[in-house]
N, CA and C atoms as a LAMMPS dump frame, in Angstrom:
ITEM: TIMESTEP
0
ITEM: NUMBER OF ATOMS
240
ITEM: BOX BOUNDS ff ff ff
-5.0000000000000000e+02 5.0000000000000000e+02
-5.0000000000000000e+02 5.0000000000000000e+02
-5.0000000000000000e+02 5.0000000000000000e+02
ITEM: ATOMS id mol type element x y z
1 1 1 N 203.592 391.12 28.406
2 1 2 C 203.119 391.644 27.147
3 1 3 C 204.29 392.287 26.414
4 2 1 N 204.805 392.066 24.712
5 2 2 C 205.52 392.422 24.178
6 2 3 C 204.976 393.143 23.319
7 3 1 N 205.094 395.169 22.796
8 3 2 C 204.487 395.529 21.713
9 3 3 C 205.989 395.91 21.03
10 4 1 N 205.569 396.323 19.401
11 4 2 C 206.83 396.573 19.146
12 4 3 C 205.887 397.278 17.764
13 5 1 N 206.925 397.999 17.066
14 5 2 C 206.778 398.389 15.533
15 5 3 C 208.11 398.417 15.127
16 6 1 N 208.086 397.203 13.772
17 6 2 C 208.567 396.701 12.807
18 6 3 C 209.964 396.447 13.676
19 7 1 N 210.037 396.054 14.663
20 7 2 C 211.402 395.365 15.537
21 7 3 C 211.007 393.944 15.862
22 8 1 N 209.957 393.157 16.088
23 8 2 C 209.894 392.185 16.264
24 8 3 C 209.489 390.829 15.227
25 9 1 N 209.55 391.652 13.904
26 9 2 C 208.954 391.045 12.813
27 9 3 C 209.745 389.925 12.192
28 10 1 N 211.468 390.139 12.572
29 10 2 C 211.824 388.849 12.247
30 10 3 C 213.05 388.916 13.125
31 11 1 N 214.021 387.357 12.722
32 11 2 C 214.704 387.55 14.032
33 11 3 C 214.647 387.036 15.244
34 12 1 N 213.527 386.964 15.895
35 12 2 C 213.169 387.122 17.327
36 12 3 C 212.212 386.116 17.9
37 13 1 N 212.843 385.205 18.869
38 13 2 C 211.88 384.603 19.585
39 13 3 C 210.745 384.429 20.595
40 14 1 N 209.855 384.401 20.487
41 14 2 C 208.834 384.639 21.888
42 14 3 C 208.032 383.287 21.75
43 15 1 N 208.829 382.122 22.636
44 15 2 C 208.024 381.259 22.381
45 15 3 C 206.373 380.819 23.498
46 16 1 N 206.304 381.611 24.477
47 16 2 C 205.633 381.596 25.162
48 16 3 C 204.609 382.658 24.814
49 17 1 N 204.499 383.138 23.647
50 17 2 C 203.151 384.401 22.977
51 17 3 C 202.496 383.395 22.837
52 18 1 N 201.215 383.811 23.842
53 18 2 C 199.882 383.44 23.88
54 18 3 C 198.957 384.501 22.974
55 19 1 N 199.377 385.344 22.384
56 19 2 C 198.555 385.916 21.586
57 19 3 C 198.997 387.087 20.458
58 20 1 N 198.708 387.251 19.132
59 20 2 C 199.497 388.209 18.433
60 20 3 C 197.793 389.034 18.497
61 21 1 N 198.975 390.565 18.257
62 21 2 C 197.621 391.617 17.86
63 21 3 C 198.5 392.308 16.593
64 22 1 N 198.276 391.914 15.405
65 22 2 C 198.277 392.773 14.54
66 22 3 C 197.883 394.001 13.649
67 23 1 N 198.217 394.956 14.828
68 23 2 C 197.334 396.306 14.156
69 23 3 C 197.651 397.577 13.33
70 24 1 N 199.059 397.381 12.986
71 24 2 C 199.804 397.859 11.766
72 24 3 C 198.871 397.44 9.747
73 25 1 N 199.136 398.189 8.973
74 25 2 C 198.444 397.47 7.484
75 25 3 C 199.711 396.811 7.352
76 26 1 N 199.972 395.279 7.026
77 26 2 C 201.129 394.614 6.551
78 26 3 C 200.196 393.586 4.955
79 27 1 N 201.323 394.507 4.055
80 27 2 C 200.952 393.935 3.07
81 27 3 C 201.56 392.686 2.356
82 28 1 N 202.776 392.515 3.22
83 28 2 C 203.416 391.345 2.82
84 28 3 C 203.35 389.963 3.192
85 29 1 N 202.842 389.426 2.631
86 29 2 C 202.858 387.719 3.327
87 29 3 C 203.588 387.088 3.802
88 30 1 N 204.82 387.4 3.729
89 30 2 C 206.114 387.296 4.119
90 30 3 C 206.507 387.466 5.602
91 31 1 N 206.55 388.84 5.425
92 31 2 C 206.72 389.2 6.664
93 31 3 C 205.176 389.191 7.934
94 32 1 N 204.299 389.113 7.22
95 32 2 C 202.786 388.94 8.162
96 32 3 C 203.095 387.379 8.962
97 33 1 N 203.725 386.061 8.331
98 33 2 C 203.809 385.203 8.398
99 33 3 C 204.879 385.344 9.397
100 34 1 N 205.89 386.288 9.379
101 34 2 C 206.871 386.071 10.296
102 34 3 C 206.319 386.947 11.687
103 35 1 N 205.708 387.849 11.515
104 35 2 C 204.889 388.27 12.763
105 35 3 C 203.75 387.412 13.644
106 36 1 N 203.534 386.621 12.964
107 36 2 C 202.036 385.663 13.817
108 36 3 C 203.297 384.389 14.134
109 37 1 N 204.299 384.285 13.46
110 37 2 C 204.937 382.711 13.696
111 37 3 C 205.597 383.417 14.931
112 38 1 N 205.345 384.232 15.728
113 38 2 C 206.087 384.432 17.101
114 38 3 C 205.335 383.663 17.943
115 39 1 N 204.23 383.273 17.683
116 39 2 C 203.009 382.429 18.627
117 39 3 C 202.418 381.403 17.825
118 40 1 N 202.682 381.072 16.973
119 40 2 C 202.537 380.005 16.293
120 40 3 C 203.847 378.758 16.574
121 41 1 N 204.667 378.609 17.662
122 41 2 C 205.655 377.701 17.705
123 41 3 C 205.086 376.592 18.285
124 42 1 N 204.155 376.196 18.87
125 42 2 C 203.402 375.372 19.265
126 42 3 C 204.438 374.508 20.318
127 43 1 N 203.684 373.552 21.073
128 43 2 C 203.888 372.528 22.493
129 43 3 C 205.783 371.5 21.931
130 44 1 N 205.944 371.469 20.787
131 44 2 C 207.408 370.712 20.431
132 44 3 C 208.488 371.713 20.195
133 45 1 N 207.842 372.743 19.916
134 45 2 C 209.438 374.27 20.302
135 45 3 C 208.82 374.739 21.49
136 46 1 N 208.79 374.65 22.397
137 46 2 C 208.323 375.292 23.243
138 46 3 C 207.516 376.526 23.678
139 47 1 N 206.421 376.618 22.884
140 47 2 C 205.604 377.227 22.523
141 47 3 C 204.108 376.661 23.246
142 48 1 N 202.708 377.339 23.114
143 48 2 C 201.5 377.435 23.798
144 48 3 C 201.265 376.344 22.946
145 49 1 N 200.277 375.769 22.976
146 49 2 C 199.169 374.319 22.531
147 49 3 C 198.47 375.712 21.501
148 50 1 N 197.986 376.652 21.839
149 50 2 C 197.157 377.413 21.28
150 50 3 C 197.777 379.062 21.152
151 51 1 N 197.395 380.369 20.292
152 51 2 C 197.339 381.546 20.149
153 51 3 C 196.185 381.855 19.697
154 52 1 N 196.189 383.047 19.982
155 52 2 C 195.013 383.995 19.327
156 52 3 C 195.588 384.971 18.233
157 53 1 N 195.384 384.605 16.997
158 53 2 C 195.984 385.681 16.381
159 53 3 C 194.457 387.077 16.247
160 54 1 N 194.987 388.025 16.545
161 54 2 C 193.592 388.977 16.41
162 54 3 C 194.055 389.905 15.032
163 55 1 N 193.434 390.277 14.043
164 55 2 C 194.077 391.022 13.416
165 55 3 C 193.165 392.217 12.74
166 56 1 N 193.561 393.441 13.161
167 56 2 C 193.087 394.597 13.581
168 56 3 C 192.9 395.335 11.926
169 57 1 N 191.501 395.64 10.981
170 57 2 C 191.413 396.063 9.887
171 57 3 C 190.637 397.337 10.32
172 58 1 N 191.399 399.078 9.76
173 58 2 C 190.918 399.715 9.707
174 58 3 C 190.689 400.526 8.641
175 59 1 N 190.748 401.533 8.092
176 59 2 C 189.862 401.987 6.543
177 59 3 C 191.104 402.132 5.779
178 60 1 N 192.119 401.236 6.448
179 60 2 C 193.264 401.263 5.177
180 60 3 C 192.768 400.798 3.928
181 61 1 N 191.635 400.098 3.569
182 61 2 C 191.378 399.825 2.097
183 61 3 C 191.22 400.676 1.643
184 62 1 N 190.961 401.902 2.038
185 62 2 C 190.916 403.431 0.892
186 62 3 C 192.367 403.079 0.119
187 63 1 N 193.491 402.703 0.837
188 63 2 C 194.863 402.855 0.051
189 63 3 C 195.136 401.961 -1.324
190 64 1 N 193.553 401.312 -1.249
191 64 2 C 194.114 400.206 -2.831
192 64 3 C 194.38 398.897 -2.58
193 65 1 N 195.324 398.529 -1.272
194 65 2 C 195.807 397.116 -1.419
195 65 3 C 195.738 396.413 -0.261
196 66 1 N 195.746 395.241 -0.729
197 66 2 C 194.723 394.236 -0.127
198 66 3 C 195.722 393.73 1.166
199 67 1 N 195.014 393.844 2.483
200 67 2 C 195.756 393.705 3.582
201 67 3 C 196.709 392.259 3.596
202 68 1 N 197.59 391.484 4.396
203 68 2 C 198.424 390.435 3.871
204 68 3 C 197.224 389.566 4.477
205 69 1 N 196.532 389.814 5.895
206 69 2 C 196.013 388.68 6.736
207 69 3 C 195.089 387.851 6.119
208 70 1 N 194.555 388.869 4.648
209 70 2 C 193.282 388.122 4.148
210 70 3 C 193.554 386.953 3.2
211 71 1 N 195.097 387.053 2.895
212 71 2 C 195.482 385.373 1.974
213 71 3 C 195.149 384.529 2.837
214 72 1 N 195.143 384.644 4.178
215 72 2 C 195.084 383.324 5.024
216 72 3 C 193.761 383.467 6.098
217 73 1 N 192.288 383.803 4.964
218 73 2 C 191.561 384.112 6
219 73 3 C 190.963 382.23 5.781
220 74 1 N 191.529 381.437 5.48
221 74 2 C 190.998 380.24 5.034
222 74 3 C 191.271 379.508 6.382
223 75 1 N 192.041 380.012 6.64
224 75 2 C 192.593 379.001 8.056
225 75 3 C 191.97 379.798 9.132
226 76 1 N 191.376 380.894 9.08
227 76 2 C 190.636 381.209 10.147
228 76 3 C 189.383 380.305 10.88
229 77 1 N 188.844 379.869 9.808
230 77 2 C 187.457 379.334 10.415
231 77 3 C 187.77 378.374 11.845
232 78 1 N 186.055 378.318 12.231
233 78 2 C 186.013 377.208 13.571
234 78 3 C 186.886 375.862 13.458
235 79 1 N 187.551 375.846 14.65
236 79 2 C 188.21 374.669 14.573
237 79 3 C 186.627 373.161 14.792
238 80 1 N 187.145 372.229 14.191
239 80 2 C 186.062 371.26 13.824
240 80 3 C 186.378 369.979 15.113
């Protein structure tokens, strides 16, 4: 298990993460994208067939702005 705050966000390889937990507010798409692509390298970089991205929302919406994970809640759904 690897945890980190704001050290593993870019940079850095973990191609064997079987799972991200994102429980920081990241408002950037940018960098949200470079935090889940640590387990997103899939079976041709040597990476898992699969991850779990989990991503952890707590009453940070009092602060106004809109968390990064929810641009890409489209790709969440059931795989078909």
């Amino acid at each position: 298990m690897i945890t980190n705050y704001n050290v593993l966000s870019q940079g850095f390889d973990a191609p064997a993460t079987r799972a991200v937990v994102v429980a920081r507010p990241t408002y950037s798409p940018n960098i949200y994208q470079q935090m889940i692509g640590r387990g997103l390298r899939g079976p041709k970089n040597g990476g898992e067939e699969t991850c779990l991205i989990l991503n952890v929302r707590d009453n940070i919406t009092n602060y106004g702005e809109k968390l990064a994970f929810t641009e890409f809640e489209y790709l969440w759904g059931e795989q078909k």
